[in-house]
KEGUSE-772504 format. One record per residue (C-alpha): x, y, z negated; residue number from 0. Coordinates in steps of 0.05 Angstrom, whole numbers, m for minus. Layout:
% residues N
<atom u="X" v="Y" w="Z" i="NUM"/>
...
***
This chain:
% residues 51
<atom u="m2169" v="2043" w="m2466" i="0"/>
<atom u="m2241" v="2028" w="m2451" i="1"/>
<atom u="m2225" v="1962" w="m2411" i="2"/>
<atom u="m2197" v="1938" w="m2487" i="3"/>
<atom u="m2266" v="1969" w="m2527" i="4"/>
<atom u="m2296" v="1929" w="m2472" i="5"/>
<atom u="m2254" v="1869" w="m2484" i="6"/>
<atom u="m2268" v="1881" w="m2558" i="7"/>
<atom u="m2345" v="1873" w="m2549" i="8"/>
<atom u="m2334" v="1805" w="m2511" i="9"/>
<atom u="m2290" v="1784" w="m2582" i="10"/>
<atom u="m2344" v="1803" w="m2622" i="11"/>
<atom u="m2399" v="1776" w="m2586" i="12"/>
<atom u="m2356" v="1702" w="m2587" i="13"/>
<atom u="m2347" v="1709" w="m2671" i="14"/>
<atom u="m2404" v="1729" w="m2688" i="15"/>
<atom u="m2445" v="1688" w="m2634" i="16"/>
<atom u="m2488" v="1741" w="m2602" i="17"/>
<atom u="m2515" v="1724" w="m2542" i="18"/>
<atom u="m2519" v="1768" w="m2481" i="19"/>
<atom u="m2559" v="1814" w="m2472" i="20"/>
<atom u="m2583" v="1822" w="m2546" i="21"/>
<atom u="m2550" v="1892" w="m2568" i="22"/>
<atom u="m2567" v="1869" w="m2653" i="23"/>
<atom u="m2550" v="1818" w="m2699" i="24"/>
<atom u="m2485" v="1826" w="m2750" i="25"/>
<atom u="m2472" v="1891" w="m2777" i="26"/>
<atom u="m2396" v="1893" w="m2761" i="27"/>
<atom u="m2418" v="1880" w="m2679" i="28"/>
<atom u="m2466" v="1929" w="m2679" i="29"/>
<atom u="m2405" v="1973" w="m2697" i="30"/>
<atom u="m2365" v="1951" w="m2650" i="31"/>
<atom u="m2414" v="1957" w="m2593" i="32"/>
<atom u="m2430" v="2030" w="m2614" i="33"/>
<atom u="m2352" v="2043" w="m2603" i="34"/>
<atom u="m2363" v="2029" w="m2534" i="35"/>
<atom u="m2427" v="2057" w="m2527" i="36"/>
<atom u="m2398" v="2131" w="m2545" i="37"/>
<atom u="m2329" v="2114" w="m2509" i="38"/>
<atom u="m2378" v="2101" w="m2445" i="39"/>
<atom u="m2414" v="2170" w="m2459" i="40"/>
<atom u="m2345" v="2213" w="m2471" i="41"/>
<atom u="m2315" v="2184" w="m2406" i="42"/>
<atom u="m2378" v="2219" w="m2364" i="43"/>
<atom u="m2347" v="2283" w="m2393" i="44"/>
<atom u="m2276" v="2269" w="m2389" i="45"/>
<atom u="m2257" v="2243" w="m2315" i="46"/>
<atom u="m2288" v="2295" w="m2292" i="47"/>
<atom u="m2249" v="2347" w="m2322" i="48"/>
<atom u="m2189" v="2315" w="m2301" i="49"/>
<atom u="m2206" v="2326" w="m2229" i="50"/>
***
């Protein structure tokens, strides 16, 4: 799942032509980048407890 929200960002970034590494711009990316901002920070909490 977050390999596709990753994928996502890459989409976003191509239609709404944001450049790497600026984070801002379009409303609608900055959303889309926050999805896999919190995905990133629930996975530190969830791997673990699968182990």
């Amino acid at each position: 799942m977050y390999f596709v929200v990753t994928i996502n960002v890459g989409r976003a970034r191509a239609k709404y032509k944001i450049m790497p590494p600026q984070m801002t711009g379009d409303e609608n990316f900055e959303r889309v980048v926050r999805v896999q901002q919190n995905t990133l920070e629930q996975l530190i909490l969830f791997l673990p407890s699968l182990w």
